[in-house]
C-alpha positions as CSV (number, residue, x, y, z in Angstrom):
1,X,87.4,105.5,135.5
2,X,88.6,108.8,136.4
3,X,90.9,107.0,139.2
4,X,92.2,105.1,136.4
5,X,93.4,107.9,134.2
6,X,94.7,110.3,137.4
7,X,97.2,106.8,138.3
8,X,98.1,106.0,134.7
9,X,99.7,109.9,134.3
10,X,101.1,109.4,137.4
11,X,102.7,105.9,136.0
12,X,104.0,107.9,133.1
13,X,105.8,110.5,134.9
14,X,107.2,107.8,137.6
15,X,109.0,106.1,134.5
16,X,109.7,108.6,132.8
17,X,111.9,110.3,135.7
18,X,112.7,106.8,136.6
19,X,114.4,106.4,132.9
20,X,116.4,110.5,132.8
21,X,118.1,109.2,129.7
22,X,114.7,109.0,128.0
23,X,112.9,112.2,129.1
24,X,115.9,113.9,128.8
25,X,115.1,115.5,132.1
26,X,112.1,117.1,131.0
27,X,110.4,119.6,133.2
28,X,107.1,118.7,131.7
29,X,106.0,116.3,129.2
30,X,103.5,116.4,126.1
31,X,101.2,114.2,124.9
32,X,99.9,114.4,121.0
33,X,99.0,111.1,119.8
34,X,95.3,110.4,119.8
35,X,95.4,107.2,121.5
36,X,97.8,107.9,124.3
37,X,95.3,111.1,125.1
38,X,92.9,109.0,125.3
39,X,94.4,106.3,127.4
40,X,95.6,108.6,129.6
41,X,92.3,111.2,129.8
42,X,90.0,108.7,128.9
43,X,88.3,111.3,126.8
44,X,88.2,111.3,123.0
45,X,91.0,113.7,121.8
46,X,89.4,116.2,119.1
47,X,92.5,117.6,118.0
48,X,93.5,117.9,121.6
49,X,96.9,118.3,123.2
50,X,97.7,116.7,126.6
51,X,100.6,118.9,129.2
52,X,101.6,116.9,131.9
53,X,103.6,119.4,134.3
54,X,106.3,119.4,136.6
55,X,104.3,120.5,139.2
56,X,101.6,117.3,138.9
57,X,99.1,119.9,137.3
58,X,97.8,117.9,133.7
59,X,96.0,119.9,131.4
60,X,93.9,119.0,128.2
61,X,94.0,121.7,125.3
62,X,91.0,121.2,123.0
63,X,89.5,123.3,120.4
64,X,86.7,125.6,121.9
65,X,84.3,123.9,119.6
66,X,85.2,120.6,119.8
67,X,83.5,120.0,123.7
68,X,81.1,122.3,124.7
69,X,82.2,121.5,128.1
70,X,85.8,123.1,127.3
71,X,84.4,126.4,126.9
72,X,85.4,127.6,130.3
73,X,88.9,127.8,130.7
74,X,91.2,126.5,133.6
75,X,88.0,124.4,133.9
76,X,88.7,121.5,136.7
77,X,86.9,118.2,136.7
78,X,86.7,115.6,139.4
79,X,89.4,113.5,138.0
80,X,92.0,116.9,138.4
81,X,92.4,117.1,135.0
82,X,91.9,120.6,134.0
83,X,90.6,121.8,130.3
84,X,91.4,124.7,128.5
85,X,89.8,125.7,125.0
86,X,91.7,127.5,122.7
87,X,89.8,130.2,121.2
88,X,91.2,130.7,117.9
89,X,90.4,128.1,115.3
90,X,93.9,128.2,113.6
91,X,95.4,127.9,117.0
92,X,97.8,124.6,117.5
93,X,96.8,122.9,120.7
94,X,100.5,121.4,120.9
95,X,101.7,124.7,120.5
96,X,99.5,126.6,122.8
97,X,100.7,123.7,125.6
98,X,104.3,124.3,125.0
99,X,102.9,128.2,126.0
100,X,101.4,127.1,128.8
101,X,104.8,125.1,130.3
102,X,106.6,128.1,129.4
103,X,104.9,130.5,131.6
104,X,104.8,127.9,134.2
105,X,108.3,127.9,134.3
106,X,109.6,125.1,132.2
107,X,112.8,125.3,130.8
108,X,112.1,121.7,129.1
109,X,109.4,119.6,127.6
110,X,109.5,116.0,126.4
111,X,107.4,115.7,123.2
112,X,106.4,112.9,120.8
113,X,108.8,112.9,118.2
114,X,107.3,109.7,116.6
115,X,103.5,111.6,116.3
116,X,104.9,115.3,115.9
117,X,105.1,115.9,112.0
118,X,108.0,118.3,111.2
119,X,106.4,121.7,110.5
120,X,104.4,120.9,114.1
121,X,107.4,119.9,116.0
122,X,109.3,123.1,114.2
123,X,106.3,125.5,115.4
124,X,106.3,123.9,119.3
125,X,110.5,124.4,119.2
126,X,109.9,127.9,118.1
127,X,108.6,129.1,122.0
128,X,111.1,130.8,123.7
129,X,112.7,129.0,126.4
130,X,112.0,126.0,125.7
131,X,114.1,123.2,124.9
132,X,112.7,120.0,123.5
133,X,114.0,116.6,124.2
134,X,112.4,113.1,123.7
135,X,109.4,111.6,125.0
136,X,109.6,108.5,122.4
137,X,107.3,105.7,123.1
138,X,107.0,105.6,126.7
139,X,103.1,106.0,126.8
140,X,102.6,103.3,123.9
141,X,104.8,100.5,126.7
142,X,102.4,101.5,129.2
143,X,99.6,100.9,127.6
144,X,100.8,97.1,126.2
145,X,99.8,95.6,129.2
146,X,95.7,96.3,129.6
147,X,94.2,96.0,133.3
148,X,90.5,94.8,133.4
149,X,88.6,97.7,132.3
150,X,90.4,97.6,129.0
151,X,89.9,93.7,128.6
152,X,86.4,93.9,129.6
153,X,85.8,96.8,126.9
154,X,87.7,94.5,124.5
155,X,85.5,91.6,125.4
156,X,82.5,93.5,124.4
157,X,83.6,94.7,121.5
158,X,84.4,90.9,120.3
159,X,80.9,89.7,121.8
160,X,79.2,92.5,119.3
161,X,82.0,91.3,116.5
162,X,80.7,88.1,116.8
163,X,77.2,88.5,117.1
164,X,77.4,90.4,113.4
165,X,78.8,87.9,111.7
166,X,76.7,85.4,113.2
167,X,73.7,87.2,111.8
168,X,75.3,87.7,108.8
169,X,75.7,84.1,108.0
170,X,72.1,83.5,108.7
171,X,71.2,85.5,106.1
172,X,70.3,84.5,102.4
173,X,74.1,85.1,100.6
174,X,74.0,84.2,97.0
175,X,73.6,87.0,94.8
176,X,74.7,89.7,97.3
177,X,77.5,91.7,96.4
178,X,80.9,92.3,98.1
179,X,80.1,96.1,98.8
180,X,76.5,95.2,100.4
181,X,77.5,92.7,103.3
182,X,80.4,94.7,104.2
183,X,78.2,97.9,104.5
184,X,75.5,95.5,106.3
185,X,78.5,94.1,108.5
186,X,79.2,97.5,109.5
187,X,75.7,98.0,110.5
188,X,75.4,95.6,112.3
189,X,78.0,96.5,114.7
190,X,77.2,99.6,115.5
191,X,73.0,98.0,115.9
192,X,74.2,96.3,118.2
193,X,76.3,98.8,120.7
194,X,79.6,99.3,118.6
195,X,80.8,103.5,118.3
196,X,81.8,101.9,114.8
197,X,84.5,99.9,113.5
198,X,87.7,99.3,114.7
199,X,88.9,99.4,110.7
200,X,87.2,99.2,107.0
201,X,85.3,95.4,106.7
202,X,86.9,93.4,104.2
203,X,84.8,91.0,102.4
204,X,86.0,89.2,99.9
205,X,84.4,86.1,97.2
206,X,85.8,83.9,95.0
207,X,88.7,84.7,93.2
208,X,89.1,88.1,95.0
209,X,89.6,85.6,98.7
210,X,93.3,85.3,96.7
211,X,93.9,89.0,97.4
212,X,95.6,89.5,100.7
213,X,94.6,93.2,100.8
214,X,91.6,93.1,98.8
215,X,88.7,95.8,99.0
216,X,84.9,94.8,98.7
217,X,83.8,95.3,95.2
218,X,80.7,94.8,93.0
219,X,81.4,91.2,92.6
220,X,78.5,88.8,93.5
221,X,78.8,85.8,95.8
222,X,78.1,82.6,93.9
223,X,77.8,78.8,94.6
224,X,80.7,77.5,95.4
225,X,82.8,80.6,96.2
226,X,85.5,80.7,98.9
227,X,83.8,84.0,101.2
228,X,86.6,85.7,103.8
229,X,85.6,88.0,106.0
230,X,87.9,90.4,107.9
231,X,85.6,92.9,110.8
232,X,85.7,94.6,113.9
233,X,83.8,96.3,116.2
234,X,85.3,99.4,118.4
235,X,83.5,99.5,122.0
236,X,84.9,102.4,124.3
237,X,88.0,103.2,121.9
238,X,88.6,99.8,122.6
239,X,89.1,97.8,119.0
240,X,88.7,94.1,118.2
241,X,89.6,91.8,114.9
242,X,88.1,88.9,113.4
243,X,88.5,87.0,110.1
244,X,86.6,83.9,109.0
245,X,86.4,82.2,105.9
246,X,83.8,79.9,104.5
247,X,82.4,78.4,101.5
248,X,79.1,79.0,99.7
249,X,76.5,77.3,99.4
250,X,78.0,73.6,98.2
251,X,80.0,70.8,99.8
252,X,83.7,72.1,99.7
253,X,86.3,71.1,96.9
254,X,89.0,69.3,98.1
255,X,91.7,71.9,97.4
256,X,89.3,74.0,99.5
257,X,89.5,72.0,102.4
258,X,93.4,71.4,102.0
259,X,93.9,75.3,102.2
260,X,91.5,75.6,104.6
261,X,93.2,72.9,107.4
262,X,96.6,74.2,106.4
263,X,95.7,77.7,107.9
264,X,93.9,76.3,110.4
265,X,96.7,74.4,111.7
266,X,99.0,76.7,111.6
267,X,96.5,79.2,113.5
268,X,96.4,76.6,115.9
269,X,99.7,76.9,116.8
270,X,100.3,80.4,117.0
271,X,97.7,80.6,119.6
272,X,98.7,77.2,121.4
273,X,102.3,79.5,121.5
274,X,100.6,82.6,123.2
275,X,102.0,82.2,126.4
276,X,103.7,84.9,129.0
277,X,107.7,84.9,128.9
278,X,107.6,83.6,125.3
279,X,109.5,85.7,122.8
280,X,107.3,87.3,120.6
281,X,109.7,85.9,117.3
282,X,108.7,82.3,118.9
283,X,104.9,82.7,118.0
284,X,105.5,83.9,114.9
285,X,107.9,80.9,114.3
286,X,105.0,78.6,115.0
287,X,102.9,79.4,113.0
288,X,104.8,80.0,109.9
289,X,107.0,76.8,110.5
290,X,103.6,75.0,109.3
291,X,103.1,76.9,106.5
292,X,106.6,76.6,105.1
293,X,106.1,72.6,106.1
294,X,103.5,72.7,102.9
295,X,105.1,75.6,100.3
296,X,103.6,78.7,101.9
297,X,106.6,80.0,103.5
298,X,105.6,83.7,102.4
299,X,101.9,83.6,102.9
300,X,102.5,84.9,106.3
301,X,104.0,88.3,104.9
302,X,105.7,90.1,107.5
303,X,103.7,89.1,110.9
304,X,101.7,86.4,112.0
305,X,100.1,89.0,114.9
306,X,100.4,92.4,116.6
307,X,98.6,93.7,119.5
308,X,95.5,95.9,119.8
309,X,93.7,97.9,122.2
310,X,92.9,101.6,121.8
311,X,94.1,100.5,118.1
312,X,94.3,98.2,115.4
313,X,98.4,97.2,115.4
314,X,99.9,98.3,118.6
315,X,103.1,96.7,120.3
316,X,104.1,93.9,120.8
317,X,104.4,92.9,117.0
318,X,104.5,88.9,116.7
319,X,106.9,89.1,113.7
320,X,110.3,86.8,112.9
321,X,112.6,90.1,113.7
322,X,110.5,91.0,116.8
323,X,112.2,92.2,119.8
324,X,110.9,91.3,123.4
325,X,108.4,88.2,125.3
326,X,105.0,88.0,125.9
327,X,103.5,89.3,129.3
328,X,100.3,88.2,130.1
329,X,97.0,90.4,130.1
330,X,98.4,91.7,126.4
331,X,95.8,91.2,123.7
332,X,96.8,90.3,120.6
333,X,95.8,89.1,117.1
334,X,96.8,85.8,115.7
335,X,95.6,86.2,112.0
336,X,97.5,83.8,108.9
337,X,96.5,83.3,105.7
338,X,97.1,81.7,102.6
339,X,95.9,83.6,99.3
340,X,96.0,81.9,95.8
341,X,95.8,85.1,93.3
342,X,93.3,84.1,90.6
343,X,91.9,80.8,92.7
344,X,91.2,82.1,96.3
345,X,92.4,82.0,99.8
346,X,91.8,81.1,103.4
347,X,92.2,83.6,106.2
348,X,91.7,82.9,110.4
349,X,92.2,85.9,112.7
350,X,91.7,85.5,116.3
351,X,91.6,88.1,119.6
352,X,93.4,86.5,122.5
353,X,94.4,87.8,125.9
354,X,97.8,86.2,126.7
355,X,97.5,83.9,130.1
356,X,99.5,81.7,131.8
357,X,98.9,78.0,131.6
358,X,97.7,78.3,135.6
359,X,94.8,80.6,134.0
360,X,93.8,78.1,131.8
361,X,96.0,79.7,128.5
362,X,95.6,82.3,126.1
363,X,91.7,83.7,126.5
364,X,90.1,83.7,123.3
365,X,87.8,86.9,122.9
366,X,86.3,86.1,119.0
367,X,84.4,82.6,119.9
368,X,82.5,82.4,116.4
369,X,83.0,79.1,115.0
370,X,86.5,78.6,112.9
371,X,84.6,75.1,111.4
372,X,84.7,75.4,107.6
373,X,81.0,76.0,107.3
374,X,79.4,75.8,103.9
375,X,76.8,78.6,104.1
C-alpha cells in the first residue's frame, strides 16, 4: 500500500495548488486530523503530525514512544515517507512540524483549521516566519471516493459485522440483559478479525427500542420484546454499520409488524435511490417521503445517511439541506427509524457502495437478513 499513500499526497498537493484560493498559496501544508494521517500514511497516527513540503519531502512527527520504529530520526522508509520522533513528551508534534517548515524555508503553511483547537492553532502561529493560511477540507473530499483497497477493507469489516450478529441470534436470548450482548457483540468482532469497533454497540429491548439514542442498560430481554441492534466492526481503520431489529421469542403483534414494514419500505427506497449523479437531498427525500406518507415525518431526525470509511459519519451527508450528488465507489449508510418512546421502535441500517445501474446498483456490504425474525 505504500504506492497508494506516496500518490494520494501527491493528489493532495496537485489540488491543492490546482485550487490557490484554497491553500492560500501555501509553501507546505499540515495534516493533524487522525483520519486524514492515516489515509494519507496509512499508519495509525499516535498523536502524530503529518508535513507535507514544498519540496515533495513528507514527514510524520510522532511521539518517541509512541513507535518504537520512530526512534531514529530523519528515519526513511520504502514508501519516502520519512519519521521523526520528538523527544520531549510535552512537545506538540503540530508545532514541532511548523519548526521543521520553517527551517526548510517556508514562509507559509496550510493547516487544518477545522481539527486545530485554538490554543494549538495559537501555539503553531506563534513560529516565527510563518504565516498560516487554510487547508480546510481538502483531504476529507479526497478521501469521499474509496478505490478498492478501501472497499475491500470495508467489505471485510461488514463480513465480520455480520457474522457476529449471526451468532448472536443463535444464541439463547431471554433473560440476557442489554449490557451483556452488547459486551458479547463486541467480542465477537474482534474473535473474529475486527481491531475493535467502529463505535459503542447499541442494544436495545422493549420499551428502551423507542429511544433513538438509547445506551444498553441492565434491562432483561423478555418474550415478546422488540430487540434493535445497532454494531460495527473496524477492519484496517476501515469502519462498517449495521442495525437490525427483531422480535423475541413470539409471533409478532400487529403494530409490530406495521412499524416494522413502514421502516422497511422506506429503507427500501433510500437504497433503491443510491445511484451516482443523484443529489444527495434526493435520497434523503425518498426515504422520508414514506415515512411522512404514514405520520412519521420526524422519525428520520436530521439524515437518513452519511458516508463512512476511515470513520463513522464522513461526507457526503444524505440529509434534506445536503449540498452535492452521489459518485459512485462512495460508501454510505442508509439507516431510518421509527422510535415510539414508552412502546418501542424499529431501526434498519445498511452499508452500500454507490454503483451505477450498468454495475448492477448500489453494492450492499451488510447481507444479514432484514426479515422480521422472531428469535
Amino acid at each position: 500500500m505504500s504506492e497508494v499513500h506516496v500518490a494520494r499526497r501527491a493528489l493532495l498537493r496537485e489540488r491543492c495548488a490546482a485550487n490557490s484560493a484554497q491553500a492560500g498559496h501555501a509553501d507546505a501544508l499540515l495534516v493533524t486530523r487522525p483520519a486524514n494521517i492515516r489515509y494519507l500514511t496509512g499508519r495509525p497516527p499516535d498523536g502524530a503530525a503529518l508535513l507535507l513540503g514544498a519540496d515533495g519531502t513528507d514527514t510524520l512527527l510522532g511521539p518517541a514512544a509512541a513507535d518504537p520504529s520512530h526512534r531514529h530520526a530523519g528515519s526513511r522508509p520504502a514508501d519516502e515517507l520519512r519519521t521523526v520522533a520528538i523527544q520531549s513528551p510535552d512537545g506538540d508534534t503540530a508545532v514541532a512540524a511548523a519548526d521543521l517548515a520553517a527551517s526548510a524555508g517556508a514562509r507559509s503553511l496550510a493547516v487544518e483549521e477545522h481539527h486545530l483547537t485554538v490554543s494549538r492553532y495559537r501555539a503553531v502561529d506563534s513560529v516565527a516566519g510563518l504565516h498560516l493560511t487554510r487547508l480546510t477540507c481538502s483531504v476529507e473530499a479526497q478521501r469521499v471516493v474509496k478505490d478498492q483497497e478501501e472497499i475491500a477493507a470495508l467489505r471485510t469489516a461488514a463480513e465480520i459485522t455480520d457474522q457476529a450478529l449471526g451468532e448472536l441470534l443463535e444464541s439463547i436470548l431471554v433473560g440476557r440483559t442489554e449490557r451483556h450482548l452488547a459486551l458479547e457483540l463486541e467480542r465477537r468482532l474482534i474473535d473474529h478479525g475486527a481491531e475493535g469497533s467502529a463505535f459503542p454497540t447499541s442494544v436495545a429491548t422493549g420499551r428502551n427500542s423507542g429511544l433513538a439514542h438509547h445506551r444498553p442498560t441492565d434491562r432483561r430481554v423478555e418474550e415478546g420484546d422488540f430487540l434493535s441492534v445497532r454494531l460495527g466492526a473496524r477492519y484496517h481503520g476501515y469502519c462498517c454499520q449495521i442495525g437490525r431489529t427483531f422480535v423475541i421469542g413470539t409471533a409478532p403483534d400487529d403494530w409490530q409488524v406495521e412499524l416494522y414494514d413502514l421502516v422497511f419500505a422506506a429503507q427500501r427506497a433510500g437504497r433503491e435511490a443510491l445511484t451516482p449523479g443523484t443529489a444527495c437531498s434526493d435520497v434523503d427525500r425518498a426515504t422520508r417521503q414514506v415515512l411522512d406518507g404514514a405520520g412519521h415525518a420526524e422519525a428520520l431526525g436530521s439524515a437518513t445517511g452519511y458516508g463512512l470509511g476511515l470513520e463513522i459519519g464522513e461526507d457526503p451527508r444524505l440529509s434534506p439541506g445536503a449540498m452535492g450528488k452521489l459518485d459512485a465507489c462512495v460508501p454510505v449508510t442508509i439507516e431510518p427509524g421509527v422510535h415510539l418512546p414508552g412502546q418501542g421502535g424499529v431501526r434498519i441500517d445498511d452499508t452500500l457502495v454507490v454503483r451505477p445501474a450498468a454495475d448492477g446498483g448500489p453494492e450492499l456490504l451488510t447481507i444479514t437478513t432484514k426479515e422480521l425474525l422472531a428469535l
